[in-house]
N, C-alpha and C positions, 0 to 999 in steps of 0.2 A: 109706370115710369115716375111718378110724381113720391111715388109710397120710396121707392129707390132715392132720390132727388132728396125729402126729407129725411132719409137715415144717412145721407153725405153730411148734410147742413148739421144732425145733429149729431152725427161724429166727429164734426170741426169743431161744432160749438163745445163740446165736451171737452175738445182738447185743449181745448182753449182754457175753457175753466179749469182743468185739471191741472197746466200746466203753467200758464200765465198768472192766474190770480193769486195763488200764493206769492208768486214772485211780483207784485205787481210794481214795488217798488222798485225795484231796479229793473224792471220795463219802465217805469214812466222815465228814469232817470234817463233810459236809454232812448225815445221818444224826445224827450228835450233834447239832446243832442242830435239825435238826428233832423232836429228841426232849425238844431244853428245850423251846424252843414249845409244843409240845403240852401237856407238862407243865402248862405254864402256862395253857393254855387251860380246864385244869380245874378254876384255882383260882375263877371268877366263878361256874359253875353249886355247886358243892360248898358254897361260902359262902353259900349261899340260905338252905339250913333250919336253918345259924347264924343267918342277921336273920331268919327268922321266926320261929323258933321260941323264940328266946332276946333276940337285943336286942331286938326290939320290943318282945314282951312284956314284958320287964323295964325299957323306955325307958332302957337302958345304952347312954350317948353315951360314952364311954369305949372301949368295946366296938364302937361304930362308927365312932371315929375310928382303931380299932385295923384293922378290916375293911375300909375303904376304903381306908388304907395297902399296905395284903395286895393289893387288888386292884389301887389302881393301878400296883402293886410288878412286878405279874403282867402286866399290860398292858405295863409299859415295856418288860420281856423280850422278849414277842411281840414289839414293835415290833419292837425291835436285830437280833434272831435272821432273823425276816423280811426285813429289810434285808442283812443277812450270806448267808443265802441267794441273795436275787438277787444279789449282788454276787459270790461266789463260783461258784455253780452255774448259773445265768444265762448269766455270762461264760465259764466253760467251757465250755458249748453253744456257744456262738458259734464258740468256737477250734474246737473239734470239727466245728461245720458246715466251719470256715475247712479248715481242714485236711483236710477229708472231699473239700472240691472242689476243692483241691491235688492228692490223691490221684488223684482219679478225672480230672482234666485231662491228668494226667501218662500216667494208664494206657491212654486216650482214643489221644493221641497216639503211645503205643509199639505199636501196631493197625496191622496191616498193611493198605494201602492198599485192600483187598477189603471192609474192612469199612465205609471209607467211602462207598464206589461203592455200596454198598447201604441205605445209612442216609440220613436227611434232615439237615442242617445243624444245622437247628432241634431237628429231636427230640436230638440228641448236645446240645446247647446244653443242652435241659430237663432229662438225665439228670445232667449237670453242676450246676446252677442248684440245680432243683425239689427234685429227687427226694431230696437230705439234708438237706432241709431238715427234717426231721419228727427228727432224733435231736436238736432241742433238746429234744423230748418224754421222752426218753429219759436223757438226764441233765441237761434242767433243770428247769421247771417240770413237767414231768408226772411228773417223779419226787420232788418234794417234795409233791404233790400224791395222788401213788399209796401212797407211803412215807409220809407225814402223815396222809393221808385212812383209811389200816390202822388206825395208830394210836391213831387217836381214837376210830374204831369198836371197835375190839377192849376201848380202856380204860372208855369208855361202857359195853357191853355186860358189863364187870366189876362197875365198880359198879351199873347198873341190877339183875344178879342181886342185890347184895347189898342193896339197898334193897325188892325186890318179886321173889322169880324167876316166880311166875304172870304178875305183867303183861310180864315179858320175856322168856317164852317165847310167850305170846300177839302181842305186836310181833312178833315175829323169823319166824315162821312167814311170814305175809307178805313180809316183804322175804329170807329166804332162794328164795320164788318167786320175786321179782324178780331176783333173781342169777342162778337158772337161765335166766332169760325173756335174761337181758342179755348173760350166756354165748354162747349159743343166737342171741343176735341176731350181736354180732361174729362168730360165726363166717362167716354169710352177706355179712356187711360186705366182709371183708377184701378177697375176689377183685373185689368191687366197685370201691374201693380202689383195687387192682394193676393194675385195666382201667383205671382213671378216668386213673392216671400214663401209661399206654400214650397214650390217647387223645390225653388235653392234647401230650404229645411231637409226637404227629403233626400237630394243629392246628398245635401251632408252628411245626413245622418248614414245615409248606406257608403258614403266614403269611410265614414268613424271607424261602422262595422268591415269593412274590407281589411284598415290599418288594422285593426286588433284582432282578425283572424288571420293574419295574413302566412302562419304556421299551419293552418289546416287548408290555405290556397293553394301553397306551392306543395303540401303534402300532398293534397288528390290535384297536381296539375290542373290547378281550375285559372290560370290567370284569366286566359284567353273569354272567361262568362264574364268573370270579373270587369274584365275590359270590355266588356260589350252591354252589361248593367249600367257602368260608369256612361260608356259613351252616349245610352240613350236617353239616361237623364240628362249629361250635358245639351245634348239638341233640342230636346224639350226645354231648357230652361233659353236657350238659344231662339227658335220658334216662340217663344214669347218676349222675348227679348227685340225679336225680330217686328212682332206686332207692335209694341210701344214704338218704336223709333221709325214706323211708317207712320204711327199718326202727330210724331214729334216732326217728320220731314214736313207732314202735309202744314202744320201749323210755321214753319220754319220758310216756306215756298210762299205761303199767302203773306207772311210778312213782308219778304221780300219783293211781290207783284201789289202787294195795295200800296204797301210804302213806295215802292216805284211810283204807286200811278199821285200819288198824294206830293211827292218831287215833282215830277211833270205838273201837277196844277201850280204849284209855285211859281215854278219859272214863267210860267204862262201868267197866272195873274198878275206876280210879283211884275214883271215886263210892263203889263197892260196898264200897271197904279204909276206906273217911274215915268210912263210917256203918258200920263194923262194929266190932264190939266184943272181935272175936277175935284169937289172936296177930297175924294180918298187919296188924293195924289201923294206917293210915298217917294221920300229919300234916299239915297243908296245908303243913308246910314239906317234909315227904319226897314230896308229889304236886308239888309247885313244883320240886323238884330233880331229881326225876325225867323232869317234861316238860324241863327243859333240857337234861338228859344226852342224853335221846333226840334232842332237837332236833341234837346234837351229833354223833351216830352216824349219822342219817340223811342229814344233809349232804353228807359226804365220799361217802354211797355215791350218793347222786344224783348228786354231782359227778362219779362215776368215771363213769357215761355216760357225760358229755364225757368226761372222760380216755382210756376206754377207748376211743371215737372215734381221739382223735386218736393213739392208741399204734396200733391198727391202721394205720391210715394213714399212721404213721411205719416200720413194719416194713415195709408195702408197697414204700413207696419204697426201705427198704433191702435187701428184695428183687433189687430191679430194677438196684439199685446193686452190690447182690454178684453178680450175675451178669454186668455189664459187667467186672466187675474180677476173675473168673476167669476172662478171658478170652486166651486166650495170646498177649503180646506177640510181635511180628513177627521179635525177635534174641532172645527167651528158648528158643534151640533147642541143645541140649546137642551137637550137632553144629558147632556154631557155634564151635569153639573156637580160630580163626589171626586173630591179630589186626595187622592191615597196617600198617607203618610208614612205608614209601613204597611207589611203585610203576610200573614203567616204562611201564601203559599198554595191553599185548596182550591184547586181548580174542577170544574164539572161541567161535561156539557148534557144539555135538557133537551132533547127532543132536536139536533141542529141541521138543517138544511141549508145548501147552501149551491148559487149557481154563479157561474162567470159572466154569463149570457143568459136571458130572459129562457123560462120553459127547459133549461136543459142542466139540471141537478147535475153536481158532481158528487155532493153528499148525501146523505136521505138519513133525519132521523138517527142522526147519531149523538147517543146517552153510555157517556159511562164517567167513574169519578177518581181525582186523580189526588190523590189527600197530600199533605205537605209531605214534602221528604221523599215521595216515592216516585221508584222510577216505573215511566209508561211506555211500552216498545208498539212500536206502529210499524208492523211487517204487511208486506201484499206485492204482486207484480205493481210495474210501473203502469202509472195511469189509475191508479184503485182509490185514490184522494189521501193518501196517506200527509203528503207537503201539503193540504189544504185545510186538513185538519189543523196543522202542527201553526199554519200562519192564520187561522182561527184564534189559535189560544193565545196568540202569539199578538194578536185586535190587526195583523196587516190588512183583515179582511171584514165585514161583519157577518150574520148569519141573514138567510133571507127568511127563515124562520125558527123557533126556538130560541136560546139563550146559553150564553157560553157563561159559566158567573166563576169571580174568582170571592174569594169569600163570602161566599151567599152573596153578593152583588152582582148585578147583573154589567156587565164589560160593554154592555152599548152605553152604558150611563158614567162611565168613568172616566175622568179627563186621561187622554191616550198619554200625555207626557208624563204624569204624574204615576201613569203604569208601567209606561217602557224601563221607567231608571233600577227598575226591577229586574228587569228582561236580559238575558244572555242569548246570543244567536249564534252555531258555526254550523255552515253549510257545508254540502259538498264540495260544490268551485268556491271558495269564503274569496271576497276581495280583497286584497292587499293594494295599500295607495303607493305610490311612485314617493320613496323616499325611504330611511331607515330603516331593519327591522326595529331598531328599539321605537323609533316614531309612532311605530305600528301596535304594537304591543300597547305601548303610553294612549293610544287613541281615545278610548270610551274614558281612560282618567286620566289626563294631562298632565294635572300637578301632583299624581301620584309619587312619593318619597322613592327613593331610589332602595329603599329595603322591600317596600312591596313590588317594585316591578321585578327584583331577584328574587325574591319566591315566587312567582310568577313563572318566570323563565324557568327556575329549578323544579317546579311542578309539568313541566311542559317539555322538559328534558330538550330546553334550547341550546343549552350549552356543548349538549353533545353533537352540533356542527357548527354553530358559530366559533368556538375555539379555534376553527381551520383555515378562519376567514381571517383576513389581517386586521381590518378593522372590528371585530366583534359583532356587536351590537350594532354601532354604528355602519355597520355596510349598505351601502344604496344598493336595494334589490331591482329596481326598474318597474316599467310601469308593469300594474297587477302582478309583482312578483316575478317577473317572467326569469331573474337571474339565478331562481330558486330551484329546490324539484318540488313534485306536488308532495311530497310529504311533510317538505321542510315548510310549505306555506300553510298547510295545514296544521302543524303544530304549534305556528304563530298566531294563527287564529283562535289554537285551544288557549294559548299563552294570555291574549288578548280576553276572551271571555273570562279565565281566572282571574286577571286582574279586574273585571269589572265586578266581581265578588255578587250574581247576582242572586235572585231568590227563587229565578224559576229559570230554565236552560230549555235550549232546542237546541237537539242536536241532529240535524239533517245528513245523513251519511257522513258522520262528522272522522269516521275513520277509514273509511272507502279507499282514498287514495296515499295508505300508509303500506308500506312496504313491511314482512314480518318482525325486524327487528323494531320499527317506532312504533308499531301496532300496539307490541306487550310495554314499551316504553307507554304508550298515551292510555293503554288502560289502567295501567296504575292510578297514573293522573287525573282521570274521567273520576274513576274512582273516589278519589281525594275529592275531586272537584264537585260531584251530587251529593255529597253525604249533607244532609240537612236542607237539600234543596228539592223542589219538584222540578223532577226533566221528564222532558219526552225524547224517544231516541229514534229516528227513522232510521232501518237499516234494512238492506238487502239480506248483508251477510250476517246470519244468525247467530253465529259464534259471538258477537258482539254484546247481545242481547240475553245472554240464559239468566244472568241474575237480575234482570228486572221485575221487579215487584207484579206486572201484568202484563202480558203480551195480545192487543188488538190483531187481528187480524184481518184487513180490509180487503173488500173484492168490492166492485162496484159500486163504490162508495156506502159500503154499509160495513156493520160489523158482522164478519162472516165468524170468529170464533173468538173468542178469551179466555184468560188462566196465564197462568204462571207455566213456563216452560215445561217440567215434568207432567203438569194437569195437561196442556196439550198435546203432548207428544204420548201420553196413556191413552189421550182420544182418538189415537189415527188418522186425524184428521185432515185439514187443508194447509196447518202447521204442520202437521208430519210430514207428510205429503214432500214440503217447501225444506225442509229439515234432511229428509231421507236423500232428494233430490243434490244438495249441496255435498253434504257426506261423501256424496260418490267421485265427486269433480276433485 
């Protein structure tokens, strides 16, 4: 319990340092103002058992045009001060959240590709979004609110000693139960909290996935799972939702019965001081001042329920937040220290094993060398490591033994960005982003001249359907291309790897989903496009592949045969086999 207890305290404290101290200046500024306020909040109740006890009595209007001066003096502060606050601390919460999902975006995407393959879209979306959202609690309103709401109690609780200390110690007894009761509740809150973020993430994320399948939903009549996936994580997030807000009722209930019983001592004592005639004997202007003061200390700590809500649930999130962002970027490896300036291209793997999962090899000991210029075709059924190879050479992955080296270097030691800009990728399903073809094409070089993005395009035989489009180039395809066919997004993709002019290419069924006529259109193009480069090509369909310089042939992540098309089609073998098989279809 205690081991628990100190990993709260030093996840407040942390957040504190993380996020207060740099700004500490405009928290103190924010502090000084919330300390005139306050100040000033104390001039209306204090001025009581002035007009009661003296101008009334005395019917000194003089004295009341002097004291409603005083106050509404005291009021206009509050206003300003208040105002100044949000304006100030307000706004820096905001920059803080802004910047908090800057950070975490950037950190997101320095994560090496393992970490995507195991996470949902949507939940990385909600850790991004959701989860900072809670440190405006932290340095904005909940901290003029925690830092104010102290204040006033603490200053109340001064002068009410000095006005009665029997009647307040008699109050306080009760509401220091309710402290503990409230203590005592947050704690059981928070994990609640820290699940509630967990939860929501994964809801999202399986809603992301619902929205961008929702072509293959109503194709196999699945809404009705669909709907009953969604529903069960709504309830789940609901049953936790429902836990938090029994132990906020229960904190919400004791407020309400101590503060009741802490009224009742009042009126009872306060009674007992008015008709007594001994030292403590109190005025009806010092019983009038005194129920204000307390009105005034009792406030803020009621409010700090709420507050204290929502600070739990703001550490939660930042929890969840420090934990994505300790997370060790994919080139932050101190081994990592050759940084490429150019590069001719030889790539070879040494002896490379490699698993997803501890103990359970996808690849074994795969050795073979892939010289500049030439092309390497990676054929096998599905599942035989061919795409694990290819994002091997590719650094999305590293070896868990052996060595993948691109010019005699070995690729665990090379700074990954200074390799990638090398790097050409078009996949099977390639992504297209929601916007332009030409936007898309421009991606990998932005400020690419408008001569290169037209050879580009004319390499990639774009023109032969955008012409049919009103707007050209410019037409909004929608999100991942949906307004396209798969041919047409695939050829933007080949468009897109041309323009980035790279040195080495992956082509992952890069012509799969081309129909006969762009097929002979994009091998022209492929064409054009490796000459001087080293590619690897994974392909099903063999026709794709005869002039590649060496054909792997993988079966259970090893290398079941090699050669160049005719060497293994003379051999008979697992290549023929896969050769003869298609021929016939």
């Amino acid at each position: 319990m205690k081991s628990k207890d100190n990993e709260k305290n030093a996840s407040f404290g942390k957040a504190l340092k993380t996020f207060l101290f740099p700004r500490k200046k405009i928290i103190l500024i924010g502090l000084f103002l919330i300390l005139i306020s306050k100040a000033a909040s104390f001039v209306l109740p204090l001025q009581t058992k002035f007009l009661l006890d003296e101008v009334v009595p005395e019917k000194d209007y003089q004295k009341l045009t002097l004291l409603i001066i005083i106050v509404l003096s005291a009021i206009l502060v509050q206003s300003i001060t208040s105002f100044l606050l949000v304006k100030i601390l307000g706004v820096e919460a905001q920059r803080l959240i802004a910047d908090l999902r800057i950070q975490v975006q950037k950190k997101v995407l320095s994560l090496p590709i393992r970490y995507f393959d195991n996470e949902k879209s949507g939940a990385i979306v909600s850790r991004i979004m959701t989860d900072v959202e809670g440190v405006r609690n932290i340095v904005g309103t909940g901290l003029v609110q925690l830092v104010g709401g102290s204040i006033t109690a603490i200053g109340s609780i001064l002068f009410l000693l000095n006005i009665n200390w029997q009647m307040t110690l008699a109050v306080l007894i009760p509401i220091i139960v309710l402290g503990i009761i409230m203590m005592k509740a947050f704690g059981k809150i928070r994990p609640i909290f820290r699940n509630r973020g967990k939860i929501n993430a994964e809801v999202t994320g399986r809603l992301t996935e619902t929205l961008n399948g929702v072509r293959v939903i109503k194709g196999f009549n699945a809404e009705e799972q669909e709907n009953k996936s969604f529903d069960d994580g709504v309830y789940r997030l609901f049953n936790n939702i429902k836990k938090s807000m029994t132990a906020t009722a229960l904190i919400s209930s004791s407020s309400a019965f101590l503060i009741g019983i802490a009224s009742t001592a009042i009126m009872g004592f306060g009674a007992h001081f008015m008709m007594s005639d001994g030292p403590n004997t109190m005025t009806s202007g010092d019983f009038i001042m005194f129920t204000v003061l307390l009105g005034l200390m009792i406030a803020p700590i009621v409010q700090m329920s709420n507050i204290g809500s929502q600070l739990t649930e703001a550490i939660a999130g930042l929890d969840r937040t420090e934990e994505l962002l300790k997370m060790t970027p994919e080139n932050e490896d101190e081994n990592r220290t050759i940084y490429l300036e150019k590069i001719e291209g030889d790539i070879q793997f040494d002896n490379v094993s490699f698993a997803y999962e501890e103990d359970k090899e996808v690849v074994h000991d795969i050795s073979f060398d892939a010289p500049r210029g030439s092309v390497t075709a990676l054929v096998g059924t599905s599942g035989s490591g061919k795409s694990t190879i290819a994002g091997l050479a590719s650094s999305f992955m590293a070896p868990n033994s052996g060595k993948v080296l691109i010019d005699n270097q070995d690729l665990s030691k090379i700074n990954l960005p200074s390799y990638r800009q090398f790097l050409g990728v078009v996949l099977q399903d390639d992504f297209l982003f929601e916007g332009t073809i030409r936007e898309n094409i421009l991606f990998p070089r932005p400020n690419a001249s408008e001569e290169q993005l037209n050879e580009a395009v004319k390499a990639a035989y774009i023109k032969e359907f955008t012409d049919h489009f009103e707007h050209g180039l410019d037409t909004v395809i929608g999100e991942r291309g949906v307004k396209l066919s798969g041919g047409q997004r695939q050829r933007i993709a080949i468009a897109r790897a041309i323009l980035a002019d790279p040195k080495i290419i992956i082509l992952d069924e890069a012509t799969s989903n081309l129909d006969n006529e762009s097929e002979a259109y994009i091998q022209k193009s492929l064409a054009e496009l490796m000459k001087g480069r080293t590619t690897f090509v994974i392909a099903h369909r063999l026709s794709t592949i005869r002039r590649a310089d060496q054909i792997l042939v993988i079966e259970q992540g090893r290398i079941a045969e090699r050669g160049t098309h005719d060497e293994l089609i003379a051999k008979e073998g697992r290549y023929f086999d896969l050769h003869t098989y298609q021929s016939r279809i």
